[in-house]
N, C-alpha and C positions, 0 to 999 in steps of 0.2 A: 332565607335569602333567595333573591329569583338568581334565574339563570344569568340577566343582567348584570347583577350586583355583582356575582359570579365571574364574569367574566371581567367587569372594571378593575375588580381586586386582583384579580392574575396579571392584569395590563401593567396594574401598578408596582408589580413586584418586576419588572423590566425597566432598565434606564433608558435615558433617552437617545443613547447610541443603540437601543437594541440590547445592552449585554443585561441574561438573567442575575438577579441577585443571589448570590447564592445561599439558601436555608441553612439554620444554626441547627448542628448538630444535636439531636436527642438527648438526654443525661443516660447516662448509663451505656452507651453502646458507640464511646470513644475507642476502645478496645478493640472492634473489627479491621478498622485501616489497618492496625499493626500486626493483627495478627495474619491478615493477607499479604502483608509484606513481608511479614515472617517465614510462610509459606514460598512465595516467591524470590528472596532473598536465598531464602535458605534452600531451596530445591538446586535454582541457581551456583550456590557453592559444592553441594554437595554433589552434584554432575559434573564440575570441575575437577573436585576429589577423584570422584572415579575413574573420570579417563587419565587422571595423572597418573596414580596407581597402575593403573593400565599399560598406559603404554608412557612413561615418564621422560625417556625421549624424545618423543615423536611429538606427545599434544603441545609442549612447550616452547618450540623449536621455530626459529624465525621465522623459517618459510611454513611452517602449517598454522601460526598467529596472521600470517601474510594470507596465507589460502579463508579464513575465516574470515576476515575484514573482506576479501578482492569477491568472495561470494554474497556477498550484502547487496550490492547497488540494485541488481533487478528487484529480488523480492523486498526488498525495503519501499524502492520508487513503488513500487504497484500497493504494499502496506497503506504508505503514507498517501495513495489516492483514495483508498477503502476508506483511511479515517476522517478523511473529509466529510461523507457523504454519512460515515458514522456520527458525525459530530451534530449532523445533521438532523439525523435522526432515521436516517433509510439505508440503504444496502442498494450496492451494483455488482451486479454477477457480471456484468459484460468484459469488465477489465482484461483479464487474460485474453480473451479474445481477441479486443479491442490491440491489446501489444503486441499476438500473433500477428493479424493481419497488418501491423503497424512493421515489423520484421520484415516480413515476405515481400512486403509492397517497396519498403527502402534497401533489399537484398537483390531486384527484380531491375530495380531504377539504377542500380549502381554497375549492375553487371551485365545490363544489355541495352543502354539507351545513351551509355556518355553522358550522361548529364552530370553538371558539377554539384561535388558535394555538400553543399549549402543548399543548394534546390532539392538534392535527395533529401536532404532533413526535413526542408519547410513543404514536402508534401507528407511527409509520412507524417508529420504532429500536427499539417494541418488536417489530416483526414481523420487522427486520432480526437482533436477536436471537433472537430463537427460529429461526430458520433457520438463524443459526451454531452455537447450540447443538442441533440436529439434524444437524448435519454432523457437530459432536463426540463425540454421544453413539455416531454410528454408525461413527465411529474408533476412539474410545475403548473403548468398552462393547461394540460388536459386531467390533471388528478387522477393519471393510471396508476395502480400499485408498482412501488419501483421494483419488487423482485420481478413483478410479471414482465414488465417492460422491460427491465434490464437483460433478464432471459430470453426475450423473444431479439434483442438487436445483438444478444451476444450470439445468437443462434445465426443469426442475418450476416454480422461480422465474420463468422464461420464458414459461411457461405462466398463469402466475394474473397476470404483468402485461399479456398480451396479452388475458384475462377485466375488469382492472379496465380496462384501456386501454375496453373495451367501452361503458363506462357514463359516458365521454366525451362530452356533450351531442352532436347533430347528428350523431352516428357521427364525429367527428371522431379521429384517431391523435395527435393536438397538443395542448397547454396551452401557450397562449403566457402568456411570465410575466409584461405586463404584469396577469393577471387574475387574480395570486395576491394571498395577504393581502399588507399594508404591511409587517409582519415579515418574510415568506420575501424578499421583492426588497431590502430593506434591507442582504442580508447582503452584495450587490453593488454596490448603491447609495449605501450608506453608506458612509466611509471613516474611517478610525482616526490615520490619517497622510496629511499632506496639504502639500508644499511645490512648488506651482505648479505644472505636468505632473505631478511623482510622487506620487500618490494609491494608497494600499494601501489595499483593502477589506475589511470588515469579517471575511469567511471567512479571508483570510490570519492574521488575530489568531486567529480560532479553529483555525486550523491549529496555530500556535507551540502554544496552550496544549495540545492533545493530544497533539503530536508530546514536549512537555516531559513530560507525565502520563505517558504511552507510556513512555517511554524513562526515566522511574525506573521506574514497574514492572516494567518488562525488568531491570533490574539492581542496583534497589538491595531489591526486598520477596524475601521465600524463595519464593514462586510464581513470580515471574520468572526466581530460580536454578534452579525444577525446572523451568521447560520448558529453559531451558540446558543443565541435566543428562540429559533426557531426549532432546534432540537429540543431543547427545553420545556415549553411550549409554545406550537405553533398559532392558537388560539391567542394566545396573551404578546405575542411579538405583532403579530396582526394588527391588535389593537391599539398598539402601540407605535406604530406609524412604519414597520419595519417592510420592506418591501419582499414578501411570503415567495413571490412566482418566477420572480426575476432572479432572487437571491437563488433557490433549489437551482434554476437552467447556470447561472457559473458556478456552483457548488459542483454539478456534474459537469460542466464542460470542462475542470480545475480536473477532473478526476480522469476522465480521457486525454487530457494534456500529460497527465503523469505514466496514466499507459501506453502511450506515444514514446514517451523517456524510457520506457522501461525495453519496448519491442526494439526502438536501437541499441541500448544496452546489451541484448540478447543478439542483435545481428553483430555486432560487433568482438562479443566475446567466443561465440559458436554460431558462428552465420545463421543459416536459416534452416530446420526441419519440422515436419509437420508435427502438430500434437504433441512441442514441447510445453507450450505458457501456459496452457489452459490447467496443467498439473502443481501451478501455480497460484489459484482460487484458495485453496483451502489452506497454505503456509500466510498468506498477505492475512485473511481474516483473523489467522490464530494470533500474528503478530501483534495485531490491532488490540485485539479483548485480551491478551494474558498482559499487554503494557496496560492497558485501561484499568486491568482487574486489581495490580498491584503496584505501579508506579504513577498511574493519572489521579494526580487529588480531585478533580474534576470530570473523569471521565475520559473518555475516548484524546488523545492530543498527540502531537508530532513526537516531541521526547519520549512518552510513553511507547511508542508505538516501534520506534528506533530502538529500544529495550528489546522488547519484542522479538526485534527483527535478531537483535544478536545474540538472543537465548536460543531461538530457532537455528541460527546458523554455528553455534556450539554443537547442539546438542546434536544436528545434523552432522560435524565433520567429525565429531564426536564417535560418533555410529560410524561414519564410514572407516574409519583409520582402526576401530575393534572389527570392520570388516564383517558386519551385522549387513542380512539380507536387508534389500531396498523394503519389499515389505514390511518389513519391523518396522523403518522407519518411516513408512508412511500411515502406519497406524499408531505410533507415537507419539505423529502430529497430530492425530486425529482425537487423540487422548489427552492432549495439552488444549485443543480446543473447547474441546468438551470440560475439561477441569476451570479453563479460563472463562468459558460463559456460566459455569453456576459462581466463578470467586465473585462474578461481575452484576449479578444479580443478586447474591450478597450483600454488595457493597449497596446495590441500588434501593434495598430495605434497609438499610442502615440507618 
């Protein structure tokens, strides 16, 4: 068969919104899904066991189910930007960056310029956009490798919040949040649900609504079907009439919108200090692949990925309340990621 024919037949395995069709599962090797979910389910319970055991006060207890939910909103937003760009079929390392500088720039606006807090939003997400759509254009439209790309503008974003960090009254590297506006600390401070210890804050409410927006646009609008398809393959969504350069630049500029959300989230809950977000790269990736690996039937997707985000934030406030050094737990993570890219690579020879 030529390269042609080749390529018609993969066209043809694509509909006509773009979504790939999805291949019938092998005989003999139904058995993986379950047994990955097994693994993941079951790890899942059995880390619950142990901190009940543990400390059977304390994990249970309004306010520390309260502290695990009101810890989700940052690292979930910045997750659910990764698996955009996962679904995609590429990686953006800029994110945390992109949220830091997004922090500093609306921590900076807020406390020395008066500007009303509607305008400190609409520059800080739109600066987080244009930055992901600079990621994408130079995916997209110039076919740079996006870890290269992404690393060099997450490097550059690093650079212009260490400029704005600058103009920090008294030379100071800080914004503490009591000295933002009444809107940024509210989103902390306020709460939406409130039954005696268990208090969720107002970020987790706008967590749900994105994570909801997000995950129909992933899968129910035809742009969501073409980054599908182009993850899938990009050769056969091509050919298929799917718009390949356009679709990559809002796939990443969707992904810098979400690390926009995530840096006021973080100004909002702990105002501003240098060289917190970026220690946030490696939990949003793990969130993405350990829900892909055993909750996404499909791969990489927003429900999955929101799994993810509260296995991690278990297993995180988990460690902290046994009063485990930070280090353990950041090699935990490092270990749940690494176990999550071979479950997810498993799956992918399935």
């Amino acid at each position: 068969m030529s390269h042609a024919n080749q390529a018609a037949t993969s066209a043809e395995q694509v509909s006509a919104a773009g979504a790939p069709i999805a291949p019938l599962d092998a005989a003999g090797k139904r058995s993986r899904p379950s047994l990955r979910k097994i693994i993941m389910f079951g790890s899942f319970l059995l880390m619950l066991v142990i901190f009940t055991l543990a400390k059977p006060d304390t994990f249970w207890s309004g306010q520390n189910l309260a502290n695990v939910i009101n810890a989700l909103p940052i690292l979930a937003m910045l997750a659910i930007g990764v698996t955009v760009v996962l679904i995609l079929g590429e990686f953006d390392l800029s994110v945390p960056y992109v949220a830091a500088l997004t922090t500093v720039t609306v921590a900076v606006a807020s406390t020395q310029t008066g500007m009303p807090f509607v305008l400190v939003l609409v520059i800080g997400l739109a600066l987080a956009t244009l930055i992901g759509s600079v990621n994408g254009a130079a995916v997209g439209y110039g076919k740079a490798p996006a870890f290269v790309v992404t690393l060099a503008v997450g490097s550059m974003a690093a650079g212009i919040e260490l400029f704005v960090q600058s103009k920090i009254d008294l030379g100071r590297t800080s914004v503490n949040v009591t000295s933002l506006s009444e809107p940024l600390q509210n989103l902390s401070l306020n709460h939406w649900i409130a039954f005696g210890d268990f208090q969720l804050e107002i970020a987790t409410l706008l967590l749900v609504i994105v994570a909801v927006v997000v995950g129909i646009v992933m899968t129910l609008t035809p742009w969501g079907r073409h980054v599908t398809a182009i993850g899938g393959n990009e050769i056969a969504a091509r050919l298929a009439g799917v718009p390949v350069r356009r679709t990559k630049v809002l796939a990443f500029t969707l992904t810098g919108l979400l690390a926009g959300f995530a840096g006021i989230l973080f100004a909002g809950r702990a105002g501003y200090f240098n060289n917190a977000l970026p220690a946030f790269l490696l939990p949003a990736y793990a969130a993405a692949f350990f829900g892909a690996a055993g909750v996404g039937k499909r791969g990489f997707s927003v429900p999955a990925t929101m799994f993810g985000a509260v296995y991690l934030a278990v297993l995180s406030n988990g460690l902290t309340i046994l009063n485990v050094p930070t280090w353990v737990g950041t090699g935990v993570q490092g270990v749940v990621l690494f176990a999550a890219v071979l479950l997810a690579r498993s799956k992918g020879r399935a």
